[in-house]
N, C-alpha and C positions, 0 to 999 in steps of 0.2 A: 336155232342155228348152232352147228356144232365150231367152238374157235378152243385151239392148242394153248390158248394162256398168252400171257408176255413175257417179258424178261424178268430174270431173278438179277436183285441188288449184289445178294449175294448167294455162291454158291450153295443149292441145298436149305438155305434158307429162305423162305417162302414171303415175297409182298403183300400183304392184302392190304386193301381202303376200305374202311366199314362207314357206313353213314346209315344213322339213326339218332333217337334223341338219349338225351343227357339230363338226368332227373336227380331230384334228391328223394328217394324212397320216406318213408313216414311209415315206419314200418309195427304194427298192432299184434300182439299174439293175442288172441282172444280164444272163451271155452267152447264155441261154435260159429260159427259164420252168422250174421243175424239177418233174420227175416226183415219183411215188409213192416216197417214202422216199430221193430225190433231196437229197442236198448242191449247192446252186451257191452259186458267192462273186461277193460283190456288189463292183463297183467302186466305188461312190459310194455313199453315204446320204446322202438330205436329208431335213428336217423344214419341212414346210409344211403351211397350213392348207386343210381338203379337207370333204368331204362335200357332200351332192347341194346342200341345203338352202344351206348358204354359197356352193358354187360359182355357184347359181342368182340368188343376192341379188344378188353380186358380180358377176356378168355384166348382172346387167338394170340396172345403178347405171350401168357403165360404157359401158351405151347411152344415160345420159341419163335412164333412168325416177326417179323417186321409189320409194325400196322401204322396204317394212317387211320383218324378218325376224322371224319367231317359231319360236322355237328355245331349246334349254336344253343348258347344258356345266358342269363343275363349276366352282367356285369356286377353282382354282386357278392356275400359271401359264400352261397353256395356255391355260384358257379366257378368262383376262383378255386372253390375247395376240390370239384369235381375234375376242373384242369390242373391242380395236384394233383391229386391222385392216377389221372391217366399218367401222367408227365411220370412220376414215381415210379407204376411198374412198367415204363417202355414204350410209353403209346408214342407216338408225333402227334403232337398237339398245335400242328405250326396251321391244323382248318379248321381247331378248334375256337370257335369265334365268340365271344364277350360281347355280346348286344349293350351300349349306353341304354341306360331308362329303361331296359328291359327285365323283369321278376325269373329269377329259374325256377322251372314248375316244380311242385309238390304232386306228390303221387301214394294217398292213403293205402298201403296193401293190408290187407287184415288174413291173419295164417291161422287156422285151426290146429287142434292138438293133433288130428292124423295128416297135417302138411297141406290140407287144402287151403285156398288163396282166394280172396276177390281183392277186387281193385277199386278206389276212388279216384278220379283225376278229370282233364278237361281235354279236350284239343291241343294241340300247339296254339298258345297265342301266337297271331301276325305276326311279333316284333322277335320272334324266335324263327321263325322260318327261314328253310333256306331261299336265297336268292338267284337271279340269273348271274349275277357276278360271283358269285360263291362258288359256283360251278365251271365258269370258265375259270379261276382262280387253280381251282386243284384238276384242272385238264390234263398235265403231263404229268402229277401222280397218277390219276387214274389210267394214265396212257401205260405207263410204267409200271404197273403190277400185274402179280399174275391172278389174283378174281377180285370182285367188285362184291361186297357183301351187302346187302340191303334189306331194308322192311317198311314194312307198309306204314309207320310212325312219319313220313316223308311223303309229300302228295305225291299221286302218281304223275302227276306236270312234270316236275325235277326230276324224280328216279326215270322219267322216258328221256330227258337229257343228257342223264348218268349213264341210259344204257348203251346209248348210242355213242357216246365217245369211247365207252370199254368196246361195244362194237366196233370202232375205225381203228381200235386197238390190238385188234383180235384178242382183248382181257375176255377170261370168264367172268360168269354171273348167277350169284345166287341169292335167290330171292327166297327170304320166309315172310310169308304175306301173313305176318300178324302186325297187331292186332289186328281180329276179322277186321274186314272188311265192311261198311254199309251195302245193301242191294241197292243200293242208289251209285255205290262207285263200280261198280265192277265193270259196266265197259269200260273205264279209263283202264281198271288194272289188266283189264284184257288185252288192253295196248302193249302192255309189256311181258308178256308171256310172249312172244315171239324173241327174243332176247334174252329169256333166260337159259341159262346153260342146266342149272341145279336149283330145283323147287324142293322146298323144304315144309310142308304147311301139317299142320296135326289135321285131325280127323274131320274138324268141323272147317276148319278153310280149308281144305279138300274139297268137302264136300259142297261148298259155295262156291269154291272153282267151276267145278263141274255144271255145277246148274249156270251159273254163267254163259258158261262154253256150249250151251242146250244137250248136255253130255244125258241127261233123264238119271233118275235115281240110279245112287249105287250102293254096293253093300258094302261097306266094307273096309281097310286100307289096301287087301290088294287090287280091288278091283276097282278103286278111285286112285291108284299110282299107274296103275295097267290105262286107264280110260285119260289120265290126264296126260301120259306120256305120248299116248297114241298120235294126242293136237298137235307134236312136232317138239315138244322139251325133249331134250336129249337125258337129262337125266329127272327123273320123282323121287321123292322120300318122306314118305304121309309117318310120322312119327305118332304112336301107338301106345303112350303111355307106358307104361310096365310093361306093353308087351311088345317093348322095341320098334321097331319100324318095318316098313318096307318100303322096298329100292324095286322100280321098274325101269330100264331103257333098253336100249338094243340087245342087249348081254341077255334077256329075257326077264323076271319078277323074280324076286326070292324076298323073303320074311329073314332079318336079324332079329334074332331073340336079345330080349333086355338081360336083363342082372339083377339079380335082388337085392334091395339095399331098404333100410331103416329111413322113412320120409319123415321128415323135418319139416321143412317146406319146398313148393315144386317152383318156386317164385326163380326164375333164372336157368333152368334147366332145357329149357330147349336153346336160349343162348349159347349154354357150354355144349350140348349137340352141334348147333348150326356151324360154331367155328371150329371144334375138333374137327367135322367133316369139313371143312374148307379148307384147315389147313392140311391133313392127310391125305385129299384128293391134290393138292397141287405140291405134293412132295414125290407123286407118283404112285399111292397104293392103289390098290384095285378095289371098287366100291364094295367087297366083301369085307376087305382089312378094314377100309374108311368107315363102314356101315357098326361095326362090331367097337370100332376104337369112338365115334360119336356114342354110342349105346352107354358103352362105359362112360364119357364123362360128363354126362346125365343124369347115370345114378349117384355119382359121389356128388354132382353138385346140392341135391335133394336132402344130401343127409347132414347140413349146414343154413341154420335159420339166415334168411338175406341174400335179394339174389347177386350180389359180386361176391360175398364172404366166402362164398363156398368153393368159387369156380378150379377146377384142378389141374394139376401142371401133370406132365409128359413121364414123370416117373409116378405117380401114383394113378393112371390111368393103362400104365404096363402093367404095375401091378394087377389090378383087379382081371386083365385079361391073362395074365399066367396065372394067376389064380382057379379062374375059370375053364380054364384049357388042364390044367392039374388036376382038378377037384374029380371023384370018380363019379358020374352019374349026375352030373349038372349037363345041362343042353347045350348040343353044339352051338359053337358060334361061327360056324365057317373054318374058312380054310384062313388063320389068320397069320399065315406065316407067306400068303401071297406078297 
């Protein structure tokens, strides 16, 4: 279902409410990723604050938006440190919730020397989840912005409660359905793809979408943003690694080429993707400009170990596109002056 957004707080200045979780990274650079019953030794360990849900807050603040996050971590020192740190660079932290008795989860990333990433972690515990009061609690922010930013880190029970008030709000809605999915949940999350405005998913929850939706094998990102738009999302963006994305809706398919940049690590990069284009879609660009300005702050997130350390603000993401727009014999990026 197609809905115009809501109201802006302030002029030109964009609402969003992100809800996702709130973690404290444990972050490993190791010499390779390790196998099956694999020992590797780590040269460094850091401790930063990570998850979709923060990374998401924190990136769309550092564009300049107005953000709420709604989210819950326990009531001890990481999670006071994690509500600093929104609190610091801008976030509203006022649905940001401190569970009593409750632990904030640890999240092992381990980063190889060409930037690739695994992950150790668990569920959400219980005593972290969000509530049915949680949600009517932040009702009139969510009434009150103009998109709803979401991931699958949040059962799909709550995000179809989330949807539905952005729904009675006429708020947009955008979903990056990571992390995958189980085949065990996908009809709940099938429930909420009627709802969403803007699907954000990489190749492989693409491509679990689809078979979800009995869509049959695809090849492809354009042809799994082409086959999942078809189901009624008004807008797709199967994001493609290095080689950018592609955007399917009415307007027809077209492929954004990425940008080249030096991997560090890729831990956070579709974060600063997901909120560049949230906030440049509801500032009014056309999903050419939105598609090209997410692309860039992707690649500069990647080339910064940690995925909040890196995320980039609104002048060094112009950068990289007059760059690219200047350079003689680098690939178009559209028409980015729409």
């Amino acid at each position: 279902m197609q809905r115009s957004g809501g109201r802006k707080v302030e002029p030109g200045r964009p609402d969003i409410v992100v809800t996702g979780n709130a973690v404290m990274d444990l972050l490993y650079r190791v010499r390779s990723l390790p196998k099956w019953s694999e020992a590797v030794p780590a040269s460094d360990v850091t401790v930063l604050p990570g998850g979709k849900g923060l990374n998401q807050a924190l990136a769309a603040a550092r564009l300049g938006a107005r953000v709420h996050l709604l989210s819950a971590a326990g009531q001890d020192q990481w999670g006071v440190q994690l509500k600093e740190t929104l609190a610091g660079s801008g976030v509203d932290v006022s649905h940001f919730l401190l569970r009593e008795g409750a632990s904030t989860s640890p999240v092992a990333v381990l980063v190889a020397p060409d930037g690739a990433t695994a992950f150790i972690g668990w569920k959400q515990p219980r005593p972290l989840r969000l509530r049915d009061t949680d949600i009517e609690a932040v009702r009139p922010v969510v009434g009150g912005a103009d998109i709803l930013m979401a991931t699958l880190e949040i059962s799909p029970a709550i995000l179809l409660r989330l949807f539905q008030i952005a729904a009675e709000s006429g708020v947009s809605v955008l979903l990056n359905p990571g992390p995958i999915p189980d085949l065990a949940d996908l009809p709940e999350v099938g429930k909420l793809l009627p709802y969403v405005d803007i699907l954000v998913p990489n190749l492989k929850e693409a491509a679990l979408l689809a078979h979800g939706a009995g869509l049959g094998p695809l090849d492809g990102a354009e042809q799994l943003a082409a086959a999942l738009h078809r189901t009624g999302i008004p807008v797709v963006c199967v994001t493609d690694a290095g080689r950018g994305c592609v955007v399917a809706s009415d307007e027809g398919t077209f492929r954004s080429p990425g940008f080249p940049s030096p991997v560090q690590d890729t831990t956070g990069a579709s974060d600063a993707f997901c909120s560049a284009l949230a906030v440049s879609r509801a500032v009014g660009a056309s999903l050419r400009t939105a598609a090209a300005y997410a692309n860039a702050a992707g690649a500069l997130t990647v080339r910064t170990v940690g995925s909040s350390s890196g995320l980039p603000d609104d002048r060094a993401i112009q950068r990289v596109l007059s760059e690219a727009k200047n350079s003689p014999g680098t690939q178009d990026q559209g028409d980015l002056d729409e």
